[in-house]
C-alpha positions as a Markdown table, in Angstrom:
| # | Residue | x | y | z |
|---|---|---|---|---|
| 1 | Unk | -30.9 | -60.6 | 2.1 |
| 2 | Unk | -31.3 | -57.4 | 0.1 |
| 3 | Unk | -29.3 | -54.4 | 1.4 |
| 4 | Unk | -30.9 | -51.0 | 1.7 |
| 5 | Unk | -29.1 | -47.9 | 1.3 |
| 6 | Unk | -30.9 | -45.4 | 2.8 |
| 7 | Unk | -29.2 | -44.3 | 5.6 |
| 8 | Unk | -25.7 | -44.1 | 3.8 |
| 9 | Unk | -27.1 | -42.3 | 1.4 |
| 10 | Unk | -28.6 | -40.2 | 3.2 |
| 11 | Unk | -25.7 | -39.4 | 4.8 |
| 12 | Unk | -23.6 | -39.1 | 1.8 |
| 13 | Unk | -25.7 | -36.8 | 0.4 |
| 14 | Unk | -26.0 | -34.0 | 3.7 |
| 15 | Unk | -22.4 | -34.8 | 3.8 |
| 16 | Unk | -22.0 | -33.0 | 0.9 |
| 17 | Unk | -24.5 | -30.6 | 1.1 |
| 18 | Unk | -22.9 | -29.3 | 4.5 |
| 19 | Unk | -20.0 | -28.2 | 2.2 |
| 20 | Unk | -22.4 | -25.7 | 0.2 |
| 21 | Unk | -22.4 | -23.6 | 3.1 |
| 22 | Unk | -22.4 | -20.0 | 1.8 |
| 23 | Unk | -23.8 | -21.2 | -1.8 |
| 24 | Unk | -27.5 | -19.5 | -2.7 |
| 25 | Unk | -30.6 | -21.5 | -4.0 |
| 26 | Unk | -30.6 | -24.9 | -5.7 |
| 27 | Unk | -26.9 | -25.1 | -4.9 |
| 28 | Unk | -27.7 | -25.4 | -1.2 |
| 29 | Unk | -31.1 | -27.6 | -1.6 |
| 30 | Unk | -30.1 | -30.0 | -4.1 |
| 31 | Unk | -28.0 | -32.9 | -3.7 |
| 32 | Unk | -27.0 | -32.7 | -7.3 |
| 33 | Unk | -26.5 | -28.8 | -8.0 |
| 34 | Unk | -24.4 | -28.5 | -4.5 |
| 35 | Unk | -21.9 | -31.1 | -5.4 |
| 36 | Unk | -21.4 | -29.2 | -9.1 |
| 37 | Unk | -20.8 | -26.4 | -6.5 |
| 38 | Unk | -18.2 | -28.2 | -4.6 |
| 39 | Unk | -16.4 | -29.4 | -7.6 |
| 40 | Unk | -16.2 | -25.8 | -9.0 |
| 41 | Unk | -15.6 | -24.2 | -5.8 |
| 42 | Unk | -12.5 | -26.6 | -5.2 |
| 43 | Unk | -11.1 | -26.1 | -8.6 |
| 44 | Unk | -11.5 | -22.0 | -8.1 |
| 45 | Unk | -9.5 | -22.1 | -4.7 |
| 46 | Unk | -7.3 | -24.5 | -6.3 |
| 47 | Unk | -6.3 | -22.0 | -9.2 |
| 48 | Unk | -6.2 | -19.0 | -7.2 |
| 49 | Unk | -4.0 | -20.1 | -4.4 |
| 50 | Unk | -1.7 | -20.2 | -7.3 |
| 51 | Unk | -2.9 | -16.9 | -8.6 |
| 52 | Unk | -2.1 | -14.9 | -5.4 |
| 53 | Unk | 1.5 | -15.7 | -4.9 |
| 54 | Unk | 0.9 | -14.0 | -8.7 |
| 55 | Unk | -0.9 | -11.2 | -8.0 |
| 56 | Unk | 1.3 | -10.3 | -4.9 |
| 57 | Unk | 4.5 | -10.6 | -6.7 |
| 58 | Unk | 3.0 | -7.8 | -9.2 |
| 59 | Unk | 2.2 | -5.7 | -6.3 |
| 60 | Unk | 5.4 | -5.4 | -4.6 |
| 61 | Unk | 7.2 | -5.1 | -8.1 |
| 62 | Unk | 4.8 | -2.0 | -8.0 |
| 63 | Unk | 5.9 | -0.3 | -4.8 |
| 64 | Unk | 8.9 | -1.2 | -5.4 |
| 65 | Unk | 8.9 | 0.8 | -8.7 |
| 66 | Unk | 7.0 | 3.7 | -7.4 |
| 67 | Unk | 9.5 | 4.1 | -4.7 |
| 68 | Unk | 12.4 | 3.9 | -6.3 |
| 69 | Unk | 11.8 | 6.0 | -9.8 |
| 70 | Unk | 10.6 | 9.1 | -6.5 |
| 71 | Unk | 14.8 | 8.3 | -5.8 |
| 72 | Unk | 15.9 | 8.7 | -9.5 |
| 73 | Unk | 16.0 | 5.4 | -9.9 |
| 74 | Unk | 13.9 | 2.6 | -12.0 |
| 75 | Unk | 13.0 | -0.6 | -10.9 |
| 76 | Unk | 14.9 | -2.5 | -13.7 |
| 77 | Unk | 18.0 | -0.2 | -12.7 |
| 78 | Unk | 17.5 | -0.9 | -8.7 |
| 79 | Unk | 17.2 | -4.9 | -9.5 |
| 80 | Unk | 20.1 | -5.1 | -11.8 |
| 81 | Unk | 22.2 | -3.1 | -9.2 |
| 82 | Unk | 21.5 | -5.3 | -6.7 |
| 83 | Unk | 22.4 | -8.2 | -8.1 |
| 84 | Unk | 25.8 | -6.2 | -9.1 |
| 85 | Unk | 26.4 | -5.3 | -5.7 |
| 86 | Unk | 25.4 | -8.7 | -4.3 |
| 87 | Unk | 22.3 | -7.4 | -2.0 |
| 88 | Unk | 20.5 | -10.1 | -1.8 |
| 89 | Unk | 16.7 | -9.2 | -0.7 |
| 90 | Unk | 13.5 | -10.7 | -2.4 |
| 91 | Unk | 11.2 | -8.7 | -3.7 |
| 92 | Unk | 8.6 | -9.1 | -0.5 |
| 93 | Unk | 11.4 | -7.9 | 1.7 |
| 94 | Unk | 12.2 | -4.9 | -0.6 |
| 95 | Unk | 8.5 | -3.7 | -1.3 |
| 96 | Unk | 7.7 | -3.8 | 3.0 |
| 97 | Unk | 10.8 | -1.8 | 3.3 |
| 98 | Unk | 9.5 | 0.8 | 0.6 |
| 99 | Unk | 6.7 | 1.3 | 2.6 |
| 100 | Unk | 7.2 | 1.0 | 6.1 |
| 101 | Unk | 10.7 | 1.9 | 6.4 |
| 102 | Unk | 11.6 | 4.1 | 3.7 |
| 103 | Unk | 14.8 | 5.2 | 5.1 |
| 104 | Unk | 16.4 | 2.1 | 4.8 |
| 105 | Unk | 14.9 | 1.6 | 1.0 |
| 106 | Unk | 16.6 | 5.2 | 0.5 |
| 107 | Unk | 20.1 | 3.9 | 1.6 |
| 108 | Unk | 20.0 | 0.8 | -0.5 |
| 109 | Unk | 19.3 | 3.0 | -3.6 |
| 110 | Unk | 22.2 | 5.1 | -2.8 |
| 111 | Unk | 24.5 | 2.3 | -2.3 |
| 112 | Unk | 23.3 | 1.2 | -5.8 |
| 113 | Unk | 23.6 | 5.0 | -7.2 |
| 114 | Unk | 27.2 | 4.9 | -6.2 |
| 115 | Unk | 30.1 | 4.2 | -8.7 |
C-alpha cells in the first residue's frame, strides 16, 4: 500500500514556520526561506549568549575604571591592589558597588591606597 505524506508534512512544515514568528516576508510565508531563518536565528543567539557575558565584562571594567581614576586611582592599580591585599571581589560585584554604593567602593580604594 503506498503511504502518503501529506499530513506529516504538512505538519512539519507549520511546525517550523511557527518558529518564524517575528520574521518579515518570505521568511514567514515560505517553508523554505523560514527554516534558513531559524537556522540563522539559532546560530545568532547561540553566538551572542557568549557575546554578552563579553560585552558585560567590558562594561563593568568601565565603571570600575571611571570610579576609581575620580579616587586617584587606575583600574590596573585598584586590581593589582586587590589581589595584594587579598580582597577578593569579582569584577560584577566591584562595578554594582561603584555605582550604587559608592561609599563602600571609596573605602576599598583607601584600603588599597594605604602602605
Amino acid at each position: 500500500m503506498r503511504v502518503k505524506r501529506g499530513v506529516a508534512a504538512h505538519a512539519k512544515h507549520k511546525k517550523m514556520l511557527n518558529k518564524t514568528n517575528g520574521m518579515q516576508h518570505y521568511r514567514r510565508r515560505s517553508y523554505r526561506l523560514g527554516k534558513q531563518g531559524v537556522i540563522k536565528a539559532l546560530s545568532y543567539s547561540y553566538r551572542d549568549r557568549r557575546n554578552r557575558k563579553r560585552d558585560l565584562r567590558s562594561l563593568w571594567i568601565t565603571r570600575i575604571n571611571n570610579a576609581s581614576r575620580e579616587l586617584g586611582v587606575s583600574y590596573s592599580q585598584l586590581i593589582a591592589g586587590m589581589k595584594a591585599k587579598n580582597i577578593n571581589l569579582d569584577r560584577k560585584v566591584l562595578a554594582d558597588l561603584a555605582v550604587n554604593n559608592p561609599e563602600a567602593f571609596k573605602k576599598i580604594v583607601n584600603t588599597i591606597k594605604e602602605k
